[in-house]
Backbone atoms as SQL, in Angstrom:
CREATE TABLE atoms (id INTEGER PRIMARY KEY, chain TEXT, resi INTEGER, resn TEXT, atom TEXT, x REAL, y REAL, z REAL);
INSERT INTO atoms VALUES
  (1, 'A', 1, 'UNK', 'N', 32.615, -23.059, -8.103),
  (2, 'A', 1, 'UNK', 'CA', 33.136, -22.539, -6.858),
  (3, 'A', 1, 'UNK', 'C', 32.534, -21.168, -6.544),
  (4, 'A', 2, 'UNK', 'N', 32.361, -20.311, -7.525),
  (5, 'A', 2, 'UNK', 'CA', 32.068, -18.927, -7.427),
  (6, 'A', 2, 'UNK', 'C', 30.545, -19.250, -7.226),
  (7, 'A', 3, 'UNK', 'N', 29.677, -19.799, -8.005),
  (8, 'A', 3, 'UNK', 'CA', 28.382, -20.181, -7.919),
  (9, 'A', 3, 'UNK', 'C', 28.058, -20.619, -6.062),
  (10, 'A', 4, 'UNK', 'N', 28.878, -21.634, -5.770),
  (11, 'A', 4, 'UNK', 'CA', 28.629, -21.774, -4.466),
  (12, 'A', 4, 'UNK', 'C', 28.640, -21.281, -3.232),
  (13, 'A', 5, 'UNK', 'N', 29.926, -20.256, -3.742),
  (14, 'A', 5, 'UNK', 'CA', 30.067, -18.854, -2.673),
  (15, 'A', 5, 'UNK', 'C', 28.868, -17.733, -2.801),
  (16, 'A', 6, 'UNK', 'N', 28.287, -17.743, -3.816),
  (17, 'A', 6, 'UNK', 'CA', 27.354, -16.913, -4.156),
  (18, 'A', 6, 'UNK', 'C', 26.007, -17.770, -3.688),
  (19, 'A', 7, 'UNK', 'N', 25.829, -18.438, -3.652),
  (20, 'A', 7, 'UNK', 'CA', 24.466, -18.904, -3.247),
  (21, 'A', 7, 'UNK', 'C', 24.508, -19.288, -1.545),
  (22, 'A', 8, 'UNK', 'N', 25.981, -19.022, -0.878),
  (23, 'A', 8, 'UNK', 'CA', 26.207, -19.408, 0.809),
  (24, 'A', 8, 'UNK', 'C', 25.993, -17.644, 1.124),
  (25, 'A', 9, 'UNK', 'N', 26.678, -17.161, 0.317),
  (26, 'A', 9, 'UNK', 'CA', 26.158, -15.468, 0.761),
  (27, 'A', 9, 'UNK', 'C', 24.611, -14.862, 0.625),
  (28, 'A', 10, 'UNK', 'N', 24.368, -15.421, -0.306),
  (29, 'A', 10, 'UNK', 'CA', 22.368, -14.943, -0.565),
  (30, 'A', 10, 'UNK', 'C', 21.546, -15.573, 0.568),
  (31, 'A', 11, 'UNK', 'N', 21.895, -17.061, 0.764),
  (32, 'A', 11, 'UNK', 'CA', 21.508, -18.011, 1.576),
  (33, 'A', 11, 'UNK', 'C', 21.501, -16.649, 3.428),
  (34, 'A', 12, 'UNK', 'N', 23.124, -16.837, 3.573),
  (35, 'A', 12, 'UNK', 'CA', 22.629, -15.951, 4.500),
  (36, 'A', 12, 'UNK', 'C', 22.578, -14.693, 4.913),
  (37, 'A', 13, 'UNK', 'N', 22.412, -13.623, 3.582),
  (38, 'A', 13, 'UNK', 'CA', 22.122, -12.521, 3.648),
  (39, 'A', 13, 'UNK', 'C', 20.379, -12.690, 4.101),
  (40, 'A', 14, 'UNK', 'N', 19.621, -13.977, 2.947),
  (41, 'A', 14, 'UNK', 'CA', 18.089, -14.042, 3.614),
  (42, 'A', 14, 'UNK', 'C', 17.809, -13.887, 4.846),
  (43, 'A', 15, 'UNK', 'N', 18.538, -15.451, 5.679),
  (44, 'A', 15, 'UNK', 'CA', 18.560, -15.553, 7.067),
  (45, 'A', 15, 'UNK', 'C', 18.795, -14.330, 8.064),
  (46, 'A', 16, 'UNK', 'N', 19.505, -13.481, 7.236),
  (47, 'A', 16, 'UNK', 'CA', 19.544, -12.099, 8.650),
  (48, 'A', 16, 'UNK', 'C', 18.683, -11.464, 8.261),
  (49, 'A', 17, 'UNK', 'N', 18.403, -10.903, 6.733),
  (50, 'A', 17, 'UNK', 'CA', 17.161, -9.612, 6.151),
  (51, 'A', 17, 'UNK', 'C', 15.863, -10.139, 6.195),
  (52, 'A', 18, 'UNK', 'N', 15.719, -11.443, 5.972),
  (53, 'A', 18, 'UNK', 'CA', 14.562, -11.205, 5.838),
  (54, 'A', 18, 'UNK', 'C', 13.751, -11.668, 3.990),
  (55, 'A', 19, 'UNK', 'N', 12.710, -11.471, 3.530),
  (56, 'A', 19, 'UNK', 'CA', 12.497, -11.446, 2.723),
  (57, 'A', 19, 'UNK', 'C', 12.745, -10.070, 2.194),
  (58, 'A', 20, 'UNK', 'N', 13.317, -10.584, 0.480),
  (59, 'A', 20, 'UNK', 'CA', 14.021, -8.932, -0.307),
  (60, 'A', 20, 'UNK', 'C', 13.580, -9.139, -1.462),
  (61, 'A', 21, 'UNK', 'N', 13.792, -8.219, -2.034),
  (62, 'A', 21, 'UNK', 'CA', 13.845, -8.513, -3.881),
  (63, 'A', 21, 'UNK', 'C', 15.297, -8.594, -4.484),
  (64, 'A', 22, 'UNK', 'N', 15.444, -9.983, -5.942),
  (65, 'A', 22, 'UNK', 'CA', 16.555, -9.714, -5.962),
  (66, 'A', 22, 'UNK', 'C', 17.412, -8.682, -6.029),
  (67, 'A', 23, 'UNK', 'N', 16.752, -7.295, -7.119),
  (68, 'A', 23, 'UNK', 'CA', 17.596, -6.407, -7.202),
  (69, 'A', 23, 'UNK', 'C', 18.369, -5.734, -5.684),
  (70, 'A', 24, 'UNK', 'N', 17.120, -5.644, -4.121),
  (71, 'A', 24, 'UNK', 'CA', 18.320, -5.465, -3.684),
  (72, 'A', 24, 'UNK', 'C', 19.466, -6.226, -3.205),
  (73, 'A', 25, 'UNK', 'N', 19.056, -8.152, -2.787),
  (74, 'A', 25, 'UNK', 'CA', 19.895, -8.886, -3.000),
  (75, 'A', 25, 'UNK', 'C', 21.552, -8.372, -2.866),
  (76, 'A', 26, 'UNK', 'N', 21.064, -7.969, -4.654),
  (77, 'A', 26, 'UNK', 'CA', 22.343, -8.000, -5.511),
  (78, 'A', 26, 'UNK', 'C', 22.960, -6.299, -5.187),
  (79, 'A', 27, 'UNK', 'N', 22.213, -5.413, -4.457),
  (80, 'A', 27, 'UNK', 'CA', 22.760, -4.250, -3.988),
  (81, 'A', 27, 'UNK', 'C', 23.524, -4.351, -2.828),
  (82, 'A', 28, 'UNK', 'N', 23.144, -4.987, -2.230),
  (83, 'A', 28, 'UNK', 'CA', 23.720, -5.043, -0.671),
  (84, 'A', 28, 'UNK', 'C', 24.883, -6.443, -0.566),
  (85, 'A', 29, 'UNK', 'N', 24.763, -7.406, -1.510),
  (86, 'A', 29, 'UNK', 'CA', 25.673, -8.396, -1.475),
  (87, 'A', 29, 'UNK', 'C', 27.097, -8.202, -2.397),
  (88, 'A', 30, 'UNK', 'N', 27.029, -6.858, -3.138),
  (89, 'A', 30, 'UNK', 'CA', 27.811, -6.497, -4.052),
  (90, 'A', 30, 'UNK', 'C', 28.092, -7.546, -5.414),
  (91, 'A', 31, 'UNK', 'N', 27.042, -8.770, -5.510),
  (92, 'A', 31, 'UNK', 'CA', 26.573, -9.524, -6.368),
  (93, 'A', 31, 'UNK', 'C', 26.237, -9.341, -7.927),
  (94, 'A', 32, 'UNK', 'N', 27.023, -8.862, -9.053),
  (95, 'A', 32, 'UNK', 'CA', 25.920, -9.094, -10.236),
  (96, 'A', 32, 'UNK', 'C', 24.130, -9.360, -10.015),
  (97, 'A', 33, 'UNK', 'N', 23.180, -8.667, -10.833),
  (98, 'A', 33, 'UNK', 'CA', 22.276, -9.011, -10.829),
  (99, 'A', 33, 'UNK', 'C', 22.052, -10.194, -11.344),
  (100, 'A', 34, 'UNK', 'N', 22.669, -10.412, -12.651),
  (101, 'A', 34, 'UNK', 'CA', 22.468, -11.573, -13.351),
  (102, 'A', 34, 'UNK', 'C', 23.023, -13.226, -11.956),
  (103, 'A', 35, 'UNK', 'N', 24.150, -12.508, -11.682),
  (104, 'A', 35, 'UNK', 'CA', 24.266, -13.759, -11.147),
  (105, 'A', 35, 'UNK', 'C', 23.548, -14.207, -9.997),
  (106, 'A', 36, 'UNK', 'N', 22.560, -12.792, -9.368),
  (107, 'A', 36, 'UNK', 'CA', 21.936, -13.216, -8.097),
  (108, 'A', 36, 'UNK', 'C', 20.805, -13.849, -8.567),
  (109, 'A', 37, 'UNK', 'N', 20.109, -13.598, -10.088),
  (110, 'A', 37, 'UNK', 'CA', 18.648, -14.063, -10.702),
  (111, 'A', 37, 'UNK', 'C', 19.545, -15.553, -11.100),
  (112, 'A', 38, 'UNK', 'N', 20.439, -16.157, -11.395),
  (113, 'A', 38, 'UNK', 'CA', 21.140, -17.547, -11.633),
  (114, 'A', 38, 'UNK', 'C', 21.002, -18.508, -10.228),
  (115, 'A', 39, 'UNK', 'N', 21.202, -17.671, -9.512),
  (116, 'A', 39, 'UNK', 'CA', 21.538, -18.505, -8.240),
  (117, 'A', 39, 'UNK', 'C', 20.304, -18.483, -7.426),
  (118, 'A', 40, 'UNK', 'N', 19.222, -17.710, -7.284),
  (119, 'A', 40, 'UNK', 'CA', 18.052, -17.575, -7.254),
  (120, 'A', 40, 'UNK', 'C', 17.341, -18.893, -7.948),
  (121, 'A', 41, 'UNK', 'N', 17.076, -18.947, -8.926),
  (122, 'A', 41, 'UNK', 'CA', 16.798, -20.233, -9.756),
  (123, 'A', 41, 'UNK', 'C', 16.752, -21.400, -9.115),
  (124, 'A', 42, 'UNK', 'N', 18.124, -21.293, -9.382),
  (125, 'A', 42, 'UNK', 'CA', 19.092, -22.223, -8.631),
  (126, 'A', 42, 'UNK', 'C', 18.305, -23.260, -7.032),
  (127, 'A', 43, 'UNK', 'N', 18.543, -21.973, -6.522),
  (128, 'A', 43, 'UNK', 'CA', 18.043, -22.333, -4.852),
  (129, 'A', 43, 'UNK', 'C', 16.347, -22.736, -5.114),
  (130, 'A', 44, 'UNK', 'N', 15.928, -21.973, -5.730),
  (131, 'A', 44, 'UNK', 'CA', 14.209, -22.415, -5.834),
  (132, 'A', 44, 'UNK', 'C', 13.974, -23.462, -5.997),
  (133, 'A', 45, 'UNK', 'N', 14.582, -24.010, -7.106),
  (134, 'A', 45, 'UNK', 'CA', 14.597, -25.209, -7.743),
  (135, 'A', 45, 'UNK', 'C', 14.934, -26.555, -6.551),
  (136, 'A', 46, 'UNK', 'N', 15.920, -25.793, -5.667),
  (137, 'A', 46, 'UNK', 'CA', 16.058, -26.978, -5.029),
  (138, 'A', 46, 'UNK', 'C', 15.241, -27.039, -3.462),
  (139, 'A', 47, 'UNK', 'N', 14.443, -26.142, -3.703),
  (140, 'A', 47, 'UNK', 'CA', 13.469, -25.753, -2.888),
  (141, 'A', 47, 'UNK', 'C', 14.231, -24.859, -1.458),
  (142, 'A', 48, 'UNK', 'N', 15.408, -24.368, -1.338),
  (143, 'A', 48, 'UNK', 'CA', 16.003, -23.851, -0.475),
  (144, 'A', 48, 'UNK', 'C', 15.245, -22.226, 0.377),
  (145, 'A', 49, 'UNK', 'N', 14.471, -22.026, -1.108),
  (146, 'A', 49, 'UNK', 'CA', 13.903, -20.678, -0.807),
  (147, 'A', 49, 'UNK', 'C', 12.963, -20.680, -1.767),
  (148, 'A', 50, 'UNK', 'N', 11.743, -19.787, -1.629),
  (149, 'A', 50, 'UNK', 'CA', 10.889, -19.448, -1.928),
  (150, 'A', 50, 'UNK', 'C', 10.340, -17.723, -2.816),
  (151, 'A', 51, 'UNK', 'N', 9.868, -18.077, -3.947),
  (152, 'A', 51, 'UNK', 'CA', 10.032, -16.853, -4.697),
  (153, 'A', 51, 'UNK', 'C', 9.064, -16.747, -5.515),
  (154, 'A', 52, 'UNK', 'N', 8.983, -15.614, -5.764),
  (155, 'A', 52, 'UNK', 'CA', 7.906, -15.440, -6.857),
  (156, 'A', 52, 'UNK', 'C', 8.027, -13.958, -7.848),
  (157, 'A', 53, 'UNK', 'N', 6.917, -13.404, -8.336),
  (158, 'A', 53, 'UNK', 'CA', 7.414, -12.561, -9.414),
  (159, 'A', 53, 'UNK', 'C', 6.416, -11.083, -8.889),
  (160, 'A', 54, 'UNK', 'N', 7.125, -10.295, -8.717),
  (161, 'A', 54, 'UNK', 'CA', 6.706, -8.835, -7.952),
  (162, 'A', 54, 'UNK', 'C', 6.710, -7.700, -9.277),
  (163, 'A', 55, 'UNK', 'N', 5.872, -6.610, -9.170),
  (164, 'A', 55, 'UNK', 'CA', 5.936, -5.892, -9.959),
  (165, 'A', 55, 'UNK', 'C', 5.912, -4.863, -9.094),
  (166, 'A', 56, 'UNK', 'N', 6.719, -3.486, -8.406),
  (167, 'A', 56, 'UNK', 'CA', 6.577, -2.627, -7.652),
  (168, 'A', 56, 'UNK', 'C', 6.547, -1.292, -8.167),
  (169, 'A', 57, 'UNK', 'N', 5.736, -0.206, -7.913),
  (170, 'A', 57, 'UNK', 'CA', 6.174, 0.987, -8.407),
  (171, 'A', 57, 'UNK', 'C', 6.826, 2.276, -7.567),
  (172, 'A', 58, 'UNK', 'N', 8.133, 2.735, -7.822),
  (173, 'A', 58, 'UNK', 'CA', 8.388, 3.816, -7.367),
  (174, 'A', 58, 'UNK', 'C', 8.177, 4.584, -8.476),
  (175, 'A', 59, 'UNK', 'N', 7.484, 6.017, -8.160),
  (176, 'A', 59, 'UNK', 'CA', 7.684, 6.854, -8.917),
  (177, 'A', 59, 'UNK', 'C', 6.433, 6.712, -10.145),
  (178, 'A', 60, 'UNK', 'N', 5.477, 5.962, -9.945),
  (179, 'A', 60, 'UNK', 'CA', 5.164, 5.472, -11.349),
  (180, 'A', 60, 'UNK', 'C', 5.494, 4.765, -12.134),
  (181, 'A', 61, 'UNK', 'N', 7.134, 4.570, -11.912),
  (182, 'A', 61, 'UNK', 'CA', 7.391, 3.900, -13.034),
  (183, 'A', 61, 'UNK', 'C', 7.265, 2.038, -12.372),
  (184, 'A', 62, 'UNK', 'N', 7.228, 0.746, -12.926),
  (185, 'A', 62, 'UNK', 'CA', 7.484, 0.014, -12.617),
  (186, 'A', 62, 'UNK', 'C', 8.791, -1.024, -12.111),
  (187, 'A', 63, 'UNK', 'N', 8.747, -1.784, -11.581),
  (188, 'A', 63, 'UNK', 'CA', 9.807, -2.392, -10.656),
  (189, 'A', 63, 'UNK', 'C', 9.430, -3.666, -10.716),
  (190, 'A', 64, 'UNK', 'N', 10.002, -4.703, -12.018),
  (191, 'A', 64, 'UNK', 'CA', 9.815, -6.094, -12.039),
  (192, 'A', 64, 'UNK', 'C', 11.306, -6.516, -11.307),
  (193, 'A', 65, 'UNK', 'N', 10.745, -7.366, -10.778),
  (194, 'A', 65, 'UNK', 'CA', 11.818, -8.438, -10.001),
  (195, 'A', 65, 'UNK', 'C', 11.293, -9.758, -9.192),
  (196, 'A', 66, 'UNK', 'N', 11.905, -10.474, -8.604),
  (197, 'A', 66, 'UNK', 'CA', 11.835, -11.736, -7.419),
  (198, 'A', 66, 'UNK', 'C', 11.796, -11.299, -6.285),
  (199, 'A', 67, 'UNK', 'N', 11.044, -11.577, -5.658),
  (200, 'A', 67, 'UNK', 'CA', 10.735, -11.774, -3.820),
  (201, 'A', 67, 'UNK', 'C', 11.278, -12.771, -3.349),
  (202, 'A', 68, 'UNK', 'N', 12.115, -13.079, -2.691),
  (203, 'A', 68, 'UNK', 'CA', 12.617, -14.370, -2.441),
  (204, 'A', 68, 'UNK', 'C', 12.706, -14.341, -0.781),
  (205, 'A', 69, 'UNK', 'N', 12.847, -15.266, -0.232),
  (206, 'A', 69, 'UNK', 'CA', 12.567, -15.171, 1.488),
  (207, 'A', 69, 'UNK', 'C', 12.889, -16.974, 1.420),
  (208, 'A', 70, 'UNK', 'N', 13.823, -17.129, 2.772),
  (209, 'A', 70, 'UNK', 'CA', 14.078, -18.512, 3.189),
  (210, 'A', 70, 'UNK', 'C', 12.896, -19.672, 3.294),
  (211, 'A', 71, 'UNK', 'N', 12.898, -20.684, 2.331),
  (212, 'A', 71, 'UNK', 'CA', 11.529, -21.714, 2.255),
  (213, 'A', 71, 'UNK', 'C', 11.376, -21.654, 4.293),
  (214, 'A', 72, 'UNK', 'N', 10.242, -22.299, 3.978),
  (215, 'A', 72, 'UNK', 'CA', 9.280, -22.274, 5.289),
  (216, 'A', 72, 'UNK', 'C', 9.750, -21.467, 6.537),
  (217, 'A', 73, 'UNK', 'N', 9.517, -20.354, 6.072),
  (218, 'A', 73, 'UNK', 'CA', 9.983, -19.422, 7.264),
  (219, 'A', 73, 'UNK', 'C', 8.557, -18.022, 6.906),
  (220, 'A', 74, 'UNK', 'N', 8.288, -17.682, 7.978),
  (221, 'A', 74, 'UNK', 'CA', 6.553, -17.208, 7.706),
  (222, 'A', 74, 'UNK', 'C', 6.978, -15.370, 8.365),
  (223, 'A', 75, 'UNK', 'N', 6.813, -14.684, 7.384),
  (224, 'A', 75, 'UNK', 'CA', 6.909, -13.204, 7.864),
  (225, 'A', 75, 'UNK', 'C', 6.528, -12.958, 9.390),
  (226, 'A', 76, 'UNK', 'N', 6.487, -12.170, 10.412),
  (227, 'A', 76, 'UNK', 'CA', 6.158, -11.742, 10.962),
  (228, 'A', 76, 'UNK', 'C', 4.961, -11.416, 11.368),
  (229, 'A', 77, 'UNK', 'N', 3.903, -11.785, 11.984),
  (230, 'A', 77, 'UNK', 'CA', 2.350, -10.793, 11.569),
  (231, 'A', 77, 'UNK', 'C', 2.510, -9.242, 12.023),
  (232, 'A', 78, 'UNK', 'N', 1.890, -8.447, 11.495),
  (233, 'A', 78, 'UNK', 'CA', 2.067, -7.066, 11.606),
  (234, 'A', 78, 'UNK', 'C', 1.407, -7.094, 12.511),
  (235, 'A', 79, 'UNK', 'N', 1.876, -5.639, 13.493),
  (236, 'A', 79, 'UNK', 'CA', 1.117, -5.231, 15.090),
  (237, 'A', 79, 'UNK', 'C', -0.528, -4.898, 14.947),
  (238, 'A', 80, 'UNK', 'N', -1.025, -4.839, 16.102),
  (239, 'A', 80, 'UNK', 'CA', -2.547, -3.913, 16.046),
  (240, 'A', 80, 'UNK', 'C', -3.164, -5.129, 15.698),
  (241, 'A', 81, 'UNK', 'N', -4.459, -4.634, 15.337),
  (242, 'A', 81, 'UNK', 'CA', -5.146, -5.232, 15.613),
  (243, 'A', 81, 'UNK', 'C', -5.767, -6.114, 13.980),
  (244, 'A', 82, 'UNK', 'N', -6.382, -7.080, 13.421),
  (245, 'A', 82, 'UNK', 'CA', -6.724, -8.184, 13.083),
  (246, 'A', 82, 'UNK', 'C', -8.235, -7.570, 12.660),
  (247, 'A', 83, 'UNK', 'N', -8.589, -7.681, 11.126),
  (248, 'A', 83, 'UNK', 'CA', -9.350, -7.780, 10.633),
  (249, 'A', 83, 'UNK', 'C', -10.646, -8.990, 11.179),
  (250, 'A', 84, 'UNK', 'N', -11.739, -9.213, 11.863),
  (251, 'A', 84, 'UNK', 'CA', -12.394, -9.981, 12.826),
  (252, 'A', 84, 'UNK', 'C', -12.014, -10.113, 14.123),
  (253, 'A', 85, 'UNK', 'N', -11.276, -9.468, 14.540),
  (254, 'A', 85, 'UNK', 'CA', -10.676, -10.008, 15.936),
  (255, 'A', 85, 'UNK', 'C', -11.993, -9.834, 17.030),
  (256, 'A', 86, 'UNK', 'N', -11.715, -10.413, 17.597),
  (257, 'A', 86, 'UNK', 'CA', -12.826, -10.187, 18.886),
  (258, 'A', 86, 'UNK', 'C', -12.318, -9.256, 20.392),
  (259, 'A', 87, 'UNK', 'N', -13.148, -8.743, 20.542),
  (260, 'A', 87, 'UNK', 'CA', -12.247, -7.583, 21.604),
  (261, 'A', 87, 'UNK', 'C', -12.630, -8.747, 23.461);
C-alpha cells in the first residue's frame, strides 16, 4: 500500500518537474531515499520511466545518483541557435 502511494507520488511529481535526480526526488517528496531508489527500480523495470546512472559534482566533491524522467517523454530543446543550422 505504502509502496503504491509512493510510486503514484514520484509518478507525478515527474509529470510536473520534469526530469530530476533521485536524491532530489526524495527532497521535495519528503520520501526516504532508500525508498525513492526501491520504487525507482521498481517503475524502470516496468518501463514506466526512464533512468540511468549520473555522477555530478558540486564543490568538487562527487554526486552519484539516478536521473529519472517519465518513459517517452523528450526534454525540451534548448533556445538559440543549433550546432549546423543554416541561417
Amino acid at each position: 500500500m505504502v509502496f503504491r502511494m509512493s510510486a503514484a507520488a514520484i509518478l507525478q511529481y515527474l509529470k510536473i518537474n520534469g526530469q530530476k535526480l533521485d536524491s532530489e526526488i526524495a527532497a521535495d517528496t519528503g520520501i526516504s531515499l532508500p525508498t525513492v531508489r526501491a520504487v525507482l527500480s521498481h517503475l524502470s523495470a516496468q518501463g514506466e520511466i526512464s533512468s540511468c546512472a549520473v555522477t555530478r559534482y558540486t564543490d568538487g566533491h562527487p554526486i552519484e545518483g539516478r536521473l529519472c524522467r517519465i518513459a517517452g517523454s523528450i526534454p525540451p530543446k534548448a533556445p538559440g541557435r543549433k550546432p549546423g543550422a543554416k541561417t
